[in-house]
NUROBA-409145 format. One record per residue (C-alpha): x, y, z; residue number from 1; residue in three letters. Coordinates in steps of 0.05 Angstrom, whole numbers, plus 32768, in hexadecimal, padded with zeros to 4 digits. Layout:
# NUROBA-409145
REC east north   up resi resn
REC    X     Y    Z  NUM  ALA
...
//
This chain:
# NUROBA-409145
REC east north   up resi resn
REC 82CE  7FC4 7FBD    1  UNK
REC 8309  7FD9 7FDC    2  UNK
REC 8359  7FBD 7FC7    3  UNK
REC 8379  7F8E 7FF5    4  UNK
REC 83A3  7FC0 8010    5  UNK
REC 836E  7FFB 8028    6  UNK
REC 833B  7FF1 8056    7  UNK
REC 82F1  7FDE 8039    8  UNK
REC 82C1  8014 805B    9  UNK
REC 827F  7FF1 8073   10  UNK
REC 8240  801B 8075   11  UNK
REC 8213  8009 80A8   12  UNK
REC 81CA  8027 8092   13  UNK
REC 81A6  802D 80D5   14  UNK
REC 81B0  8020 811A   15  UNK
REC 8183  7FFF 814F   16  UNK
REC 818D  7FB5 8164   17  UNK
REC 81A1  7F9D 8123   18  UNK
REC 81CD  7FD3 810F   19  UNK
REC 81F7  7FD7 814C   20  UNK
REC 81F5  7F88 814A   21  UNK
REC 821B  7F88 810E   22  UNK
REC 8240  7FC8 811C   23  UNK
REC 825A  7F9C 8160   24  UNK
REC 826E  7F55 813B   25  UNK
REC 828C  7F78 8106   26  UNK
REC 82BB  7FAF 8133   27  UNK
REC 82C8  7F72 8160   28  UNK
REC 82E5  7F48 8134   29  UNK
REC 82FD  7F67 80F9   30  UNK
REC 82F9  7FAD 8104   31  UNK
REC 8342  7FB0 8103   32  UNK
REC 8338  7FA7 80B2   33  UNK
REC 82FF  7FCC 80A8   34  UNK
REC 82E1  800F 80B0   35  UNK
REC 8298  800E 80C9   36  UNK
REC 826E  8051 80C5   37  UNK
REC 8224  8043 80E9   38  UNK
REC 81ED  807E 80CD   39  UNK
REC 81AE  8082 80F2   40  UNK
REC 817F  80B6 810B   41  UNK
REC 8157  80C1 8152   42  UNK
REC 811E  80DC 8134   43  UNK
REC 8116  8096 810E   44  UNK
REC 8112  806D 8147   45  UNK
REC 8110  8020 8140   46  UNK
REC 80D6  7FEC 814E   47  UNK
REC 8101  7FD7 8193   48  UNK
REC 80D3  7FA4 81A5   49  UNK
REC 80F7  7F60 81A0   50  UNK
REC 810D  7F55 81E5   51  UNK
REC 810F  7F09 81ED   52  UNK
REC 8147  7EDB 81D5   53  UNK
REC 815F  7E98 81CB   54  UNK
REC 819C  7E7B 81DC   55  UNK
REC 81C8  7E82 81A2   56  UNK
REC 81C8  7ECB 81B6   57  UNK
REC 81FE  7EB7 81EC   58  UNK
REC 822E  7EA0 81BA   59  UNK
REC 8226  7EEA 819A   60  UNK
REC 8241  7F01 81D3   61  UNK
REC 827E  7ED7 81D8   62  UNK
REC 8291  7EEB 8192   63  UNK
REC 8294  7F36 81A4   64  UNK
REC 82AD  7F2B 81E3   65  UNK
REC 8273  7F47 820B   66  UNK
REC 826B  7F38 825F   67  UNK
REC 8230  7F1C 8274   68  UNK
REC 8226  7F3D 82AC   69  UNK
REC 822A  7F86 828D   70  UNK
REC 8205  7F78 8251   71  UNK
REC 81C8  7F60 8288   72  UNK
REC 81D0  7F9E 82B7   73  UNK
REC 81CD  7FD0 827D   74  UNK
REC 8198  7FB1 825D   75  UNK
REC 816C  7FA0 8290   76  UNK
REC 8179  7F55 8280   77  UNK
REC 8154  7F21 82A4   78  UNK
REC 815A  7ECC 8288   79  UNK
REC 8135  7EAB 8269   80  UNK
REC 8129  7E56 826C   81  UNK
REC 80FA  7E56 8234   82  UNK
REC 80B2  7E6C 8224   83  UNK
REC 806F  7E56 8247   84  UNK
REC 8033  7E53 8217   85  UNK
REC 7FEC  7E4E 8227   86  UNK
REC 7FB6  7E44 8202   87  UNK
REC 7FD5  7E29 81C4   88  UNK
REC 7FB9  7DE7 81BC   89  UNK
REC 7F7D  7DEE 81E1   90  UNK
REC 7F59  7E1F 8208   91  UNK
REC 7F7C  7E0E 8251   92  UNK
REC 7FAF  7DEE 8235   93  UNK
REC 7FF9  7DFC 824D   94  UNK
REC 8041  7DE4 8237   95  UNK
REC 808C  7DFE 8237   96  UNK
REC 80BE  7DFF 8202   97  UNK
REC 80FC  7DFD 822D   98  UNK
REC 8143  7E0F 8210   99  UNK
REC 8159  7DD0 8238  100  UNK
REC 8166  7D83 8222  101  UNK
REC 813E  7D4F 8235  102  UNK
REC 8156  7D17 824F  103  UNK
REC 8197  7CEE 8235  104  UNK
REC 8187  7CD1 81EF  105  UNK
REC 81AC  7C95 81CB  106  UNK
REC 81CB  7C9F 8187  107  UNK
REC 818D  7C64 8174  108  UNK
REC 8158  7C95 818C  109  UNK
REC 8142  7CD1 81B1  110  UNK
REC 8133  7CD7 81F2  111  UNK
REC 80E5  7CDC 81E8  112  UNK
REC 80F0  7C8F 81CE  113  UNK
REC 80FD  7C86 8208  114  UNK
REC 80CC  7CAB 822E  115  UNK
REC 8091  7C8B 81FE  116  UNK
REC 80A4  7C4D 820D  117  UNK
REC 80AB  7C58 825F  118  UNK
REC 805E  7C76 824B  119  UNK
REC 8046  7C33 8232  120  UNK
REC 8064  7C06 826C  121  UNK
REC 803A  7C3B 829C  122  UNK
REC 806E  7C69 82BA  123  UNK
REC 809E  7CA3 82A0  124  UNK
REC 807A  7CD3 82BC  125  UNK
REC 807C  7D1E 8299  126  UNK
REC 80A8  7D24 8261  127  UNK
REC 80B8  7D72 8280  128  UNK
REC 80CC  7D42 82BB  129  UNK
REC 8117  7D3A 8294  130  UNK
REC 811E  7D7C 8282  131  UNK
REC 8142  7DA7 82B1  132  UNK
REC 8137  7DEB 828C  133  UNK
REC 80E6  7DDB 828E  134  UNK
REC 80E6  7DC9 82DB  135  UNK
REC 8112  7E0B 82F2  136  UNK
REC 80EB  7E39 82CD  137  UNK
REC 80AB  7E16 82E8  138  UNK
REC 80C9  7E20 8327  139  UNK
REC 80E3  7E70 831A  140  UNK
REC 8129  7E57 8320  141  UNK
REC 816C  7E67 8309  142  UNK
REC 81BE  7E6B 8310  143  UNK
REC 81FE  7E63 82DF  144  UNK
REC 8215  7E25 82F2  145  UNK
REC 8240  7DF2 82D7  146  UNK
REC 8226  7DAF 82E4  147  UNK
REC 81ED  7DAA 82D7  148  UNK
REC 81F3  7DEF 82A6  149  UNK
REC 81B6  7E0D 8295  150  UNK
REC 81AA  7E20 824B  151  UNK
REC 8189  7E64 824A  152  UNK
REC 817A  7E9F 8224  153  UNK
REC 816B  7EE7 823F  154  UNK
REC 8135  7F1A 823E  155  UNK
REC 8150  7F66 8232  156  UNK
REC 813A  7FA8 8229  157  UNK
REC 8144  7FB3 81DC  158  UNK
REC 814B  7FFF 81D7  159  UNK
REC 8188  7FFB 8214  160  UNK
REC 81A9  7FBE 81EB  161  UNK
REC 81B7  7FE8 81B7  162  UNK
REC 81D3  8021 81DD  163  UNK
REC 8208  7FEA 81FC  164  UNK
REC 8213  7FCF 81BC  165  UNK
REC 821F  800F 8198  166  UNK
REC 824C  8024 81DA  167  UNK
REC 8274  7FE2 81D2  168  UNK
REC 8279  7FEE 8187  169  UNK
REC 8291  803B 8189  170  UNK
REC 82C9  8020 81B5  171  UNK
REC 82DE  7FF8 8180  172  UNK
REC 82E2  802A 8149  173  UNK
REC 82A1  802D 812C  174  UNK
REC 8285  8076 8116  175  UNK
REC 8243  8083 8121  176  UNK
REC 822A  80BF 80EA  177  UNK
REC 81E4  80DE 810E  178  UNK
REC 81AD  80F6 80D5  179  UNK
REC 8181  80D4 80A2  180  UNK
REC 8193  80C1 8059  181  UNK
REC 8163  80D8 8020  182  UNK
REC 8185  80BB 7FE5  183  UNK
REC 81B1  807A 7FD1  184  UNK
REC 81E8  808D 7FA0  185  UNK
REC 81F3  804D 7F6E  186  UNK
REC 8224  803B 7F39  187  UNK
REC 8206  8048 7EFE  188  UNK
REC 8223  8008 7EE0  189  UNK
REC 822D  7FCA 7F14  190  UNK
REC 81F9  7FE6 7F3E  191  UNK
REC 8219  7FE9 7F81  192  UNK
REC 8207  8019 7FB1  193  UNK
REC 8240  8047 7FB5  194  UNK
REC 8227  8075 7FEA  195  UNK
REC 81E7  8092 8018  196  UNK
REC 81D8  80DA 800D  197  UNK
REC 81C5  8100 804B  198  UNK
REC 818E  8137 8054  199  UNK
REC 81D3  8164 8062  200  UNK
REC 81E2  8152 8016  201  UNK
REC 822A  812D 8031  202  UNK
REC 8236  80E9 8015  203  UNK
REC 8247  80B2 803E  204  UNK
REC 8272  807F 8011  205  UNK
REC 8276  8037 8020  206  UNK
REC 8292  7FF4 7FFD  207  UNK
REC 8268  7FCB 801F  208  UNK
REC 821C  7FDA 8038  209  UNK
REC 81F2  7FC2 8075  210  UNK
REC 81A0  7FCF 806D  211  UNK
REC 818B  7FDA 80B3  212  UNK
REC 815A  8009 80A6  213  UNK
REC 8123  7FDD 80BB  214  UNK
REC 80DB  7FCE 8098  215  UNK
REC 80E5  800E 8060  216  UNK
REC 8126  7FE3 804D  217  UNK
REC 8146  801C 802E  218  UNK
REC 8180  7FFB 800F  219  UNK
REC 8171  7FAC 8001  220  UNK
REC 8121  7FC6 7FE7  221  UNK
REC 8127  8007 7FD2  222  UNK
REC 8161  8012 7FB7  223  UNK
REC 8178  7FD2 7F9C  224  UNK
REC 8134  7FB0 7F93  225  UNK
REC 813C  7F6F 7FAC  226  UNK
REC 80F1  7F50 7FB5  227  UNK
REC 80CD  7F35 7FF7  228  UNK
REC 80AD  7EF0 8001  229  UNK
REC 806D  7F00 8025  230  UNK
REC 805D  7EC6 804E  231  UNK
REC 8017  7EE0 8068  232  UNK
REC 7FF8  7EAA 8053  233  UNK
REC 8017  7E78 8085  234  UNK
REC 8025  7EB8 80BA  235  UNK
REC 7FE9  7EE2 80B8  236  UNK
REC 7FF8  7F0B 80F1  237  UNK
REC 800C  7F53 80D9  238  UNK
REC 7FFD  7F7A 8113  239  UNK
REC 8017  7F86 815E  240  UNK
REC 8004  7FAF 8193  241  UNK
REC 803B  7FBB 81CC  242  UNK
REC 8043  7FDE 8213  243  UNK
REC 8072  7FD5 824F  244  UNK
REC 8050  7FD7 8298  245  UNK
REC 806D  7FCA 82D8  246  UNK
REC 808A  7F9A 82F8  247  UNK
REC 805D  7F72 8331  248  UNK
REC 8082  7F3D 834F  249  UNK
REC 80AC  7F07 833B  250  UNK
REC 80D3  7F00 8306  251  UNK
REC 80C9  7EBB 82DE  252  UNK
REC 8104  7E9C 82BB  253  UNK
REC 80D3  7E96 8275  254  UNK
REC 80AB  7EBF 823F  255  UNK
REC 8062  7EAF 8244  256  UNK
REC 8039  7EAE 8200  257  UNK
REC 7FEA  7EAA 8208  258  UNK
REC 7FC6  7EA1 81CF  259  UNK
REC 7F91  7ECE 81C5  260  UNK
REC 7F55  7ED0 8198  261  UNK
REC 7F80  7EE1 815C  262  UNK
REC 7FC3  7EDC 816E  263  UNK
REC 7FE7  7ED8 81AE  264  UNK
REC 8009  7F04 81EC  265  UNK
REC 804C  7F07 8204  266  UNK
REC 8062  7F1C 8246  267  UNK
REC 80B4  7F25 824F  268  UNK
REC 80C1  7F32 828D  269  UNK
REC 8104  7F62 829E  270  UNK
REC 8125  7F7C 82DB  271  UNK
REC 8104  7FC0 82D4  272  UNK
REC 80B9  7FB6 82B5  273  UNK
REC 809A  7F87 828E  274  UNK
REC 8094  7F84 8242  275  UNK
REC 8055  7F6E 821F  276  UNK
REC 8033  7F68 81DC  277  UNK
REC 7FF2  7F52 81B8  278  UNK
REC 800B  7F2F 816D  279  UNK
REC 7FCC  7F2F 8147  280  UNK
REC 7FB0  7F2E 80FF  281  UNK
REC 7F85  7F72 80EC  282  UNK
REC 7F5B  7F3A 80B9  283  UNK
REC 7F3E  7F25 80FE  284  UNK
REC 7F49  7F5B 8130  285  UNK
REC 7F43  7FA6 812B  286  UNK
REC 7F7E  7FCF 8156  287  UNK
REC 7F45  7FE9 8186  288  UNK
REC 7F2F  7F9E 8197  289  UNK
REC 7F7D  7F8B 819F  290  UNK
REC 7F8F  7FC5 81D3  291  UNK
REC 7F4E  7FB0 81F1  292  UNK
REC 7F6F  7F5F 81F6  293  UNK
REC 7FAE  7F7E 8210  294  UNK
REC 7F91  7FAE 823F  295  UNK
REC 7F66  7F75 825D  296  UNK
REC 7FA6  7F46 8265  297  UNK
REC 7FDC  7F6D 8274  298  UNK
REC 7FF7  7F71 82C5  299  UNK
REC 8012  7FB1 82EA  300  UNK
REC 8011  7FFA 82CF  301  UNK
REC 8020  800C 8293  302  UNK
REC 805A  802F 8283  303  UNK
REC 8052  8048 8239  304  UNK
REC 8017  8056 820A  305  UNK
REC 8008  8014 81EF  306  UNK
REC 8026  801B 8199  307  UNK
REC 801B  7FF3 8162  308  UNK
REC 803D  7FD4 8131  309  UNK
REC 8030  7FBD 80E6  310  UNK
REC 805A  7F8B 80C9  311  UNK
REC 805D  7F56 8099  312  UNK
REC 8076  7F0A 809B  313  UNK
REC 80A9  7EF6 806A  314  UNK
REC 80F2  7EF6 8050  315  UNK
REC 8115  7F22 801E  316  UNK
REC 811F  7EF6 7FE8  317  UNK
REC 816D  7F0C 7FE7  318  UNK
REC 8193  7F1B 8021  319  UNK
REC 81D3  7F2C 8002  320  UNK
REC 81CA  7F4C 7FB9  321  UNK
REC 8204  7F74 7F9C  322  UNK
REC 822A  7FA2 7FCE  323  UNK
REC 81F7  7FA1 800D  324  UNK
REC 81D9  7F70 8039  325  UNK
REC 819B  7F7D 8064  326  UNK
REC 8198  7F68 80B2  327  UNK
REC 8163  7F6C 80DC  328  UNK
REC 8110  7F7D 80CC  329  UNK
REC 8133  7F96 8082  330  UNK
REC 814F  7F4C 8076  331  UNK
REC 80FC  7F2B 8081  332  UNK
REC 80D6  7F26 80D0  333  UNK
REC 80BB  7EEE 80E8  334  UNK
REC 8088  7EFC 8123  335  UNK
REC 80AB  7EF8 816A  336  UNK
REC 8092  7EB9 817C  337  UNK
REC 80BF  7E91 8189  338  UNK
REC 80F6  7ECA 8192  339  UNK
REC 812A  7EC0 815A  340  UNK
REC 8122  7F06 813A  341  UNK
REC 8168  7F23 815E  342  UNK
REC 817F  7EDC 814D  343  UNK
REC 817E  7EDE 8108  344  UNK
REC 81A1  7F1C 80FA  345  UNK
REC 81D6  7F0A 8130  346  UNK
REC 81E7  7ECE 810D  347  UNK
REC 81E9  7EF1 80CB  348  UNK
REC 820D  7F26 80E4  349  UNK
REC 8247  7EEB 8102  350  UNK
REC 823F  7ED0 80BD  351  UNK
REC 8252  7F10 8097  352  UNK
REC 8290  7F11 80C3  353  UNK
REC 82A5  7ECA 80B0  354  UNK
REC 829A  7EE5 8065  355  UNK
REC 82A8  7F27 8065  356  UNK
REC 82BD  7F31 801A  357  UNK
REC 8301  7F55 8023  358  UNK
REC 8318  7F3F 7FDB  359  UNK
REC 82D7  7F55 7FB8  360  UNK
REC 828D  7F3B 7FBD  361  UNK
REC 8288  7EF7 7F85  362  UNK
REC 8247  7ED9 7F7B  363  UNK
REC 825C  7E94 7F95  364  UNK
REC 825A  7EB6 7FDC  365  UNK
REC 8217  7EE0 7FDC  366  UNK
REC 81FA  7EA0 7FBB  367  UNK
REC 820E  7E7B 7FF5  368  UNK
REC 8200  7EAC 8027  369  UNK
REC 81BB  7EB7 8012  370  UNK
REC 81AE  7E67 800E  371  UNK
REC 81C5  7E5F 8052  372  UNK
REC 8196  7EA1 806F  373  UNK
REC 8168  7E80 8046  374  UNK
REC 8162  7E3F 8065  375  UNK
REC 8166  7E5C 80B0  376  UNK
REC 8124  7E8A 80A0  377  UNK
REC 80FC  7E4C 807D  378  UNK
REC 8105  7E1C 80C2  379  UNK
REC 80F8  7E52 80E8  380  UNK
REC 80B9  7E64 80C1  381  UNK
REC 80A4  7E1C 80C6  382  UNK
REC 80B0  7E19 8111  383  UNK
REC 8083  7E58 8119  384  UNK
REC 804C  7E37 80F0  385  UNK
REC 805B  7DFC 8111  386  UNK
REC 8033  7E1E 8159  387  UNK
REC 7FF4  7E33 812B  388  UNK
REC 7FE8  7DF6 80FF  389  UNK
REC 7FE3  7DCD 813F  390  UNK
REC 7FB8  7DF3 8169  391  UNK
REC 7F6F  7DCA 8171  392  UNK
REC 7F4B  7E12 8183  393  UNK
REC 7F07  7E1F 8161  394  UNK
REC 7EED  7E57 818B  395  UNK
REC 7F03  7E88 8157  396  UNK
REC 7F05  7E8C 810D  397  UNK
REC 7F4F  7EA0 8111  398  UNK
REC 7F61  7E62 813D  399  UNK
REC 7F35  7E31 8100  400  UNK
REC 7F61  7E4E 80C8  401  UNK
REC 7F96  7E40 80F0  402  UNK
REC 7F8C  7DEE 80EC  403  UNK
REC 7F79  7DFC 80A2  404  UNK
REC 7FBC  7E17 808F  405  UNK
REC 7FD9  7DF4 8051  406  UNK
REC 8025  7DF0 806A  407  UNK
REC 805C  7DEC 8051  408  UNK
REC 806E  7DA7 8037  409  UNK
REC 80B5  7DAB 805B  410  UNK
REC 808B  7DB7 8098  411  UNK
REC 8053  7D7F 808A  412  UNK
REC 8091  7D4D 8080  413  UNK
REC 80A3  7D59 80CB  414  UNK
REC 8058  7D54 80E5  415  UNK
REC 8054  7D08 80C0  416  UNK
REC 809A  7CFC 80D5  417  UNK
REC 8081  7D00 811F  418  UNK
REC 8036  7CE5 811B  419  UNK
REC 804D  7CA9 80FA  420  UNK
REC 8099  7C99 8117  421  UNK
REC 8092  7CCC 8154  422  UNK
REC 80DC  7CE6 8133  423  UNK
REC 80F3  7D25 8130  424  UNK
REC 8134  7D43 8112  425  UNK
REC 815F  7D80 8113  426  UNK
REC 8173  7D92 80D0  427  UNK
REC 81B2  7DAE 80B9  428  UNK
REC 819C  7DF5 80B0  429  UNK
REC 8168  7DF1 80ED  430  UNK
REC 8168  7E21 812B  431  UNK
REC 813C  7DFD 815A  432  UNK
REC 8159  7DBB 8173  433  UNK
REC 812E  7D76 8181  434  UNK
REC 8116  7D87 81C1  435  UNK
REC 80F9  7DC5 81A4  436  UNK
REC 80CE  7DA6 8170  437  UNK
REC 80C0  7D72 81A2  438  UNK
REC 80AA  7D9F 81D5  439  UNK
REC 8075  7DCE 81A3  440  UNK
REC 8061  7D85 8181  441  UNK
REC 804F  7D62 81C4  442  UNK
REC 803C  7DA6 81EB  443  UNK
REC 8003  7DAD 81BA  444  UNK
REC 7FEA  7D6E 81B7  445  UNK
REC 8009  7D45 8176  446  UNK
REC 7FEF  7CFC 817E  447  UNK
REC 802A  7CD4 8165  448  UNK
REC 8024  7C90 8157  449  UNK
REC 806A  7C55 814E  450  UNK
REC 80AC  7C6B 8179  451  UNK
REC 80E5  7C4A 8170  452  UNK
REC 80EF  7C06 81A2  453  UNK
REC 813B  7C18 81BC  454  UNK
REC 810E  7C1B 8207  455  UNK
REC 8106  7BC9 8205  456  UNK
REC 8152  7BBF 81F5  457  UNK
REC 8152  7BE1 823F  458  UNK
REC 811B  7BB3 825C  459  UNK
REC 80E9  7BDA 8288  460  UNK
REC 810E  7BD2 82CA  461  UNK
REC 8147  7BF8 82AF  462  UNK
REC 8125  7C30 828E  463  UNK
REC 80FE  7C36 82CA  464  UNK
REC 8139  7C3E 82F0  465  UNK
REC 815D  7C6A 82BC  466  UNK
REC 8126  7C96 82B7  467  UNK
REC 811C  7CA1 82FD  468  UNK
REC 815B  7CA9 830E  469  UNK
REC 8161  7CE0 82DD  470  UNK
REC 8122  7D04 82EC  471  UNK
REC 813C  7D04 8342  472  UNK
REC 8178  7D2C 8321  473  UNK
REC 814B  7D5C 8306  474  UNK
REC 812A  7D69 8340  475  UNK
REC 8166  7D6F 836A  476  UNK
REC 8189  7D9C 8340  477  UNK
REC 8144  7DD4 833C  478  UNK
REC 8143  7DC8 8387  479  UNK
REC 8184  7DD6 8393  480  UNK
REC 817D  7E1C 835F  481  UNK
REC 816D  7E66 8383  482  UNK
REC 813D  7E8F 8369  483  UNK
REC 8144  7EB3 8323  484  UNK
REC 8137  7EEA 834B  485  UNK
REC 816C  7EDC 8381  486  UNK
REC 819C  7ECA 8354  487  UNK
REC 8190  7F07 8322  488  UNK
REC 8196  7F37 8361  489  UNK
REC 81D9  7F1D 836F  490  UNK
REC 81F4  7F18 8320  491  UNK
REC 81E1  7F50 82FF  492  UNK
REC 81AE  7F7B 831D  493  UNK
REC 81AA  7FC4 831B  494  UNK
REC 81A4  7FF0 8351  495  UNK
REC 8163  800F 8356  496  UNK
REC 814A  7FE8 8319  497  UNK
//
């Protein structure tokens, strides 16, 4: 690594969302210290697919000091409230996983206490009835406001995010080298990568490597040979096929995700077409039969020759080993489910910032690094596995593994914490909140059995009128919301889009 007193040169080994992701935390925040040299080629291309979000990718764009409003007209942005599955639990069945809160809870319990106990005394209603996120996408609407705020995500047009992100970063001093690497140069005694070696035969010398190069992980595999936790067994899906069509009407608020006969549909709706995708496993579908799925299910004209995509579920069992750390679908891919792919290599990318080893990389910090990572892919994992385990299909043989799966036990411990106690709990290194386990748990039909009591401390009268009172304020703050279309037509559409 560099002294204290030159600048360390950081190497950024592909482009794409996660590349320029980096490329922009880094240059916004300490690019003053640092010199940052982005490689990547156009005849590569990138996968360019994950185009849904969750919230946390709002705070990203505070710390590089990114408007809202541009980021949304160049990319096409629309928001999004959450996602709406169907046919997860059941055949018919329906249920939302909101980004909102439900209800007020008390430190003693959690708002669904509450609600169960409204449920035994015969009134409550819907627990979606105290969630203001569920009810205004339900009802296509939206608006930044401040009381009551919405909590939202967006969707966005992955190939243009890049180009605004690798604008935004250029301005701040990043270099951007265009070609393809065919060799990584090493020190033939620590190991560290001391440079990429172009197909122009010019080295391009770093202290401090980013793998962005995507599935081939050229650096973190290849190169350094840092192993992959294939989590197949749990996430069998390894295949997707994807194609944008047209836009046909309105514009929901929401991701939809249909399960299909093995796997499930999105649909992400944008202000200039509409994305979709069948996520399948090839162990129970050929390709032909999912473009057949797709082509049966998708809306409007299609816009591009429908592609597919092989991956594979899992985590790179290091994240940070010597001198390079892989971000993005180098770093391990979890399926787009539940949209925390850009996540995760956002907040790693933040983390690396709050890190960044300016007085020489110690094994302390990539021990910690990699722990933390670590922990952020496993809850996500079990929060994925969470929507198969629980599904009560039997049409097809993929849906029966499903309920067959033996879990994780960190996973299982959550299940019996909510059958038995109806509890649920956020952990320290957990992503998705309460209401988010609540939602998938209860959406898909988990009996549960004891709730806490803190409801008869109220007496029924009151939590009547608590509840009711708070569900009218629900419904007069969605009333009182325009359109997502309205509102996006006055915020941040473009013209012509």
């Amino acid at each position: 690594m560099g002294s204290n007193n030159s600048k360390q040169r950081v190497v950024i080994a592909g482009g794409g969302t996660a590349g320029w992701v980096t490329a922009a935390a880094l240059s916004s925040q300490i690019g003053e210290l640092i010199d940052i040299v982005l490689v990547e080629s156009e005849e590569l291309g990138t996968v360019g697919v994950g185009e849904a979000t969750i919230p946390t990718h709002r705070s990203y764009h505070d710390i590089i000091g990114m408007n809202e409003a541009d980021f949304m007209r160049a990319t096409r942005a629309t928001f999004k409230l959450g996602i709406s599955f169907e046919d997860w639990g059941a055949l018919g069945d329906k249920y939302f996983h909101s980004f909102g809160k439900i209800g007020i809870s008390t430190w003693m319990a959690d708002f669904h206490h509450l609600w169960m106990q409204a449920q035994s005394d015969g009134f409550g209603g819907d627990l979606g009835d105290y969630c203001l996120e569920l009810r205004a996408a339900e009802a296509g609407k939206f608006a930044i406001t401040e009381k009551p705020a919405l909590n939202y995500a967006y969707h966005l047009d992955a190939g243009l995010y890049a180009r605004f992100l690798r604008e935004h970063s250029e301005k701040r001093g990043v270099k951007r080298i265009e070609g393809k690497f065919v060799d990584v140069q090493k020190n033939g005694e620590t190991g560290f990568i001391e440079s990429l070696v172009m197909e122009s035969g010019e080295e391009v010398a770093g202290d401090l490597f980013v793998d962005c190069t995507g599935f081939r992980a050229m650096l973190i595999e290849k190169a350094l040979g840092v192993g992959f936790d294939d989590w197949s067994h749990w996430l069998p899906m390894n295949s997707a096929v994807a194609v944008q069509t047209v836009g046909t009407g309105k514009i929901p608020p929401y991701t939809c995700s249909m399960a299909r006969g093995a796997g499930w549909q999105w649909r992400i709706p944008l202000q200039h077409r509409v994305g979709n995708g069948h996520v399948y496993c090839s162990d129970y579908m050929s390709d032909d039969e999912a473009r057949h799925v797709l082509d049966e299910n998708v809306d409007g004209e299609m816009l591009t020759e429908p592609r597919v995509i092989r991956f594979k579920t899992g985590r790179r069992k290091k994240i940070w080993e010597k001198n390079c750390i892989a971000l993005g679908l180098s770093s391990g891919f979890l399926e787009p489910l539940e949209s925390t792919s850009i996540h995760l290599f956002q907040v790693a990318a933040t983390r690396l910032v709050q890190m960044f080893p300016f007085s020489g990389i110690s094994t302390a910090q990539t021990d910690f690094y990699n722990k933390v990572c670590e922990d952020e892919f496993l809850s996500v994992r079990d929060f994925v596995i969470l929507h198969y385990f629980l599904t009560k299909r039997d049409d097809t043989a993929f849906w029966r593994d499903r309920q067959a799966l033996d879990i994780p036990e960190s996973l299982r411990q959550r299940i019996e914490l909510y059958k038995q106690n109806s509890f649920v709990y956020q952990g320290e290194a957990d992503l998705f909140r309460i209401d988010s386990w609540l939602q998938v748990m209860q959406g898909q039909g988990l009996a549960s059995g004891n709730y806490h009591h803190v409801g008869k401390l109220m007496g029924a009268d009151r939590l009547r009128a608590n509840m009711e009172g708070y569900a009218a304020q629900v419904r007069s703050a969605v009333q009182k919301l325009p359109t997502h279309e309205d509102f996006l037509s006055r915020y941040c559409a473009v013209p012509d889009a």
